[in-house]
N, C-alpha and C positions, 0 to 999 in steps of 0.2 A: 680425472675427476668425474668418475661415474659409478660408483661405489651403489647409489639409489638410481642408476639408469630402468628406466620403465616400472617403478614404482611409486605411487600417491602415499603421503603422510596427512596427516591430521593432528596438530600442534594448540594444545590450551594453552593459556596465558601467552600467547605469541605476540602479542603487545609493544613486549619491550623485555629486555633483558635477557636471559637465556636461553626464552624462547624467539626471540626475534634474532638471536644470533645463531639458533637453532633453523631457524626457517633459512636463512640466507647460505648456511652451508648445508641442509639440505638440498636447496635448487640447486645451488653450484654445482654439485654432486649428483644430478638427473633428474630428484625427484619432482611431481608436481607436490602443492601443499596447501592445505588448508589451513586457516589458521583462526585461533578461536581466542577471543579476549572482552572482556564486560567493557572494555575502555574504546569507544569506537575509535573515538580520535586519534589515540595510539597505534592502533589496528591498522589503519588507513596509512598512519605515517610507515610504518613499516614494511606493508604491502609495497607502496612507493619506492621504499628503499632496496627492496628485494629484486624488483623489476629494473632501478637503476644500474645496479651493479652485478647484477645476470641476466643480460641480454633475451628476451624469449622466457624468462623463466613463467612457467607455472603456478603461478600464489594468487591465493583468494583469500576475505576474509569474510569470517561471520562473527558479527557484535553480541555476545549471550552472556550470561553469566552459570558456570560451573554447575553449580548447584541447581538449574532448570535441568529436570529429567526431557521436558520436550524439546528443547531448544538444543540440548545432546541430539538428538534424533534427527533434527532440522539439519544440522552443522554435518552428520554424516550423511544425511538422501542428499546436502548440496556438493562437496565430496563426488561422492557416487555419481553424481550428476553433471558435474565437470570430468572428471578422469576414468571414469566406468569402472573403478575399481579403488581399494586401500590394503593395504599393505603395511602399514607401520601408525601408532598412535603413542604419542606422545605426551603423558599426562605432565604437564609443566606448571600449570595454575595453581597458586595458594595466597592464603590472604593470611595474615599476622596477627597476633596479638600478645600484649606489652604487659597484660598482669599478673599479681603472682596467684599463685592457685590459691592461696586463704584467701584473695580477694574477686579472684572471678567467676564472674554471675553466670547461673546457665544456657540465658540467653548468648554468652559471647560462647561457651563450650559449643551450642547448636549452629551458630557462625561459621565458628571454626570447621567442625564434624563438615558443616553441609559444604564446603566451601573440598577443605583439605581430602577427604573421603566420601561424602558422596557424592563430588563432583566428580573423582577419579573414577567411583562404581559407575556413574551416568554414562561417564564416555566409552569404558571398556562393555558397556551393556549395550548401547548402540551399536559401538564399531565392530562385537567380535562376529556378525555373522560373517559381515563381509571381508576381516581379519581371516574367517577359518575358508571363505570360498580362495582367495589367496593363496592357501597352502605354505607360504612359507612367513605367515607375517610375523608382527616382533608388536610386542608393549614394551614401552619401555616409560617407567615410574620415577619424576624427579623427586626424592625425597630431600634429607637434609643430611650432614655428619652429625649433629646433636638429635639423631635419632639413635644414635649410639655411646652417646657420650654427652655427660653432664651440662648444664650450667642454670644459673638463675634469674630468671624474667622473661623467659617464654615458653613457660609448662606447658602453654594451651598447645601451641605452635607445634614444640619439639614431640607431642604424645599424639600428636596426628600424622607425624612424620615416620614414626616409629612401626604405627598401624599399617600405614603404604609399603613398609616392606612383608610385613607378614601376610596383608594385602597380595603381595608381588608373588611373593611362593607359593600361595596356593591357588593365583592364576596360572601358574609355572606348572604345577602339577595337572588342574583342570584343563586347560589347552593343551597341551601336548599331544594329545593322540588327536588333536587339528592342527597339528604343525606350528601351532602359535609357542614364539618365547617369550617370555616375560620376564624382564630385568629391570634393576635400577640404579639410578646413581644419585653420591649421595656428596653434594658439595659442601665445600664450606665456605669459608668467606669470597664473596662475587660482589666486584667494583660493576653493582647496578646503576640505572636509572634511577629510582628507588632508594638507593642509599645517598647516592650523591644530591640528590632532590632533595631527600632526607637530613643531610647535612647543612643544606646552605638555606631552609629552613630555621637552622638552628643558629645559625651563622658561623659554621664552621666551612673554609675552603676545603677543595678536594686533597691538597697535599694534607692538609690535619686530620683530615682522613684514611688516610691511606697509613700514616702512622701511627693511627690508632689499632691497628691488627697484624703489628709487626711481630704480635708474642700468640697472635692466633693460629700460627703455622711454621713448622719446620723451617717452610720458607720464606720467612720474614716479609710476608705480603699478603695483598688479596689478590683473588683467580680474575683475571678478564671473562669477560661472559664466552667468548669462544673457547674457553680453554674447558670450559664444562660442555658444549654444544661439539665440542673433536670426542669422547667418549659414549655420549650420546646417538652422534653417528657411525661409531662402530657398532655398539648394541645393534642399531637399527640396521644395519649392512649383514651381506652373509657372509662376512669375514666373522662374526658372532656365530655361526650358523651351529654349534655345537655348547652352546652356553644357555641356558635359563636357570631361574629361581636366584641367580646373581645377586648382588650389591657391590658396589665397585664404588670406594671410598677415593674421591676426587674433592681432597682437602690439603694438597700439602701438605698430611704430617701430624690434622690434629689429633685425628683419633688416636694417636699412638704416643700424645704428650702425656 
């Protein structure tokens, strides 16, 4: 379990969900890690959980939200400042939104943009000096699978998702001759926080849940948040170490229905 021995990450949205299941098998795995989320409450409970169940681990957080260019900057001098080094960023943070495009305003598209892209520009603008002093670092870009495939009621959502990979390729191609890769992955349905919150909200339990996405994948299910954070840490490992400009469809199936 050393796959990230003697190197720092830096994980947005590490809060809760796939990034906080990101964060815990990164430390498992050696890394020290920062972790970056608007939700401090979140932030804290997770930090907590990382330290529980990896004895020693390495995890900080800092409370920001994405879309602050300074607070990007902040989130990497403290980074830097705890591990004297970074090594791998992991753009995880995005924020949603439910309407159809004849109906949304372009205040929620500038939400979106700032949140979904130029939160991911902020961090990769911060981190790649210390990304290319590294020499072997990695990005790696959570996007979505309905960045490549259809549906209806979250055009803001899925056309910012879409950007993060073309986004990803031509950090793929710019970094290169600094040893940086840059990849992404692209999930599909993940039994979050978020969703289940989401549900019992509505007053739906989680098992009426769970059979609501039984036709959203090959494999008759939704992904556990670890099953997107095990790919994640390949990208990030130099077991990846001959891979960039990637997309690596971790959807059970849907893109291919």
């Amino acid at each position: 379990m050393t796959r990230l021995a003697n190197k720092a990450a830096l994980i947005t949205g590490g809060g809760a969900g796939i990034g906080a299941a990101t964060a815990l098998l990164f430390c498992a795995e050696g890394a020290a890690v920062m972790l970056v989320d608007a939700d401090a409450a979140a932030l804290e409970r997770t930090v907590e959980n990382v330290r529980r169940q990896v004895p020693g681990a390495r995890v900080r957080g800092h409370a920001a939200d994405v879309s602050d260019a300074a607070e990007a900057s902040r989130a990497v001098e403290q980074a830097l400042g705890a591990f004297g080094r970074l090594d791998v960023l992991v753009n995880n943070a995005a924020m949603r939104n439910y309407a159809a495009l004849a109906d949304a305003q372009p205040a929620e598209w500038q939400a979106m943009v700032g949140v979904n892209l130029i939160g991911t520009s902020n961090y990769c603008r911060a981190a790649l000096p210390a990304l290319r002093r590294s020499g072997r670092g990695s990005i790696v870009n959570v996007s979505s699978c309905y960045a490549v495939t259809g549906r209806k009621g979250m055009g803001l959502y899925d056309a910012t998702k879409a950007a993060q990979l073309a986004m990803t390729r031509t950090l793929a191609f710019e970094e290169a001759e600094h040893g940086i890769r840059a990849n992404a992955v692209c999930p599909g349905s993940t039994l979050t926080d978020f969703h289940v919150a989401r549900a019992d909200k509505a007053g739906k339990s989680v098992e009426t849940l769970k059979g609501e996405r039984q036709s959203t994948s090959l494999l008759g299910r939704w992904a556990a948040p670890e099953e997107i954070a095990r790919p994640i840490l390949w990208f990030a490992s130099d077991e990846a170490s001959f891979i960039t400009g990637a997309t690596l469809m971790v959807d059970g199936g849907l893109s291919i229905i």
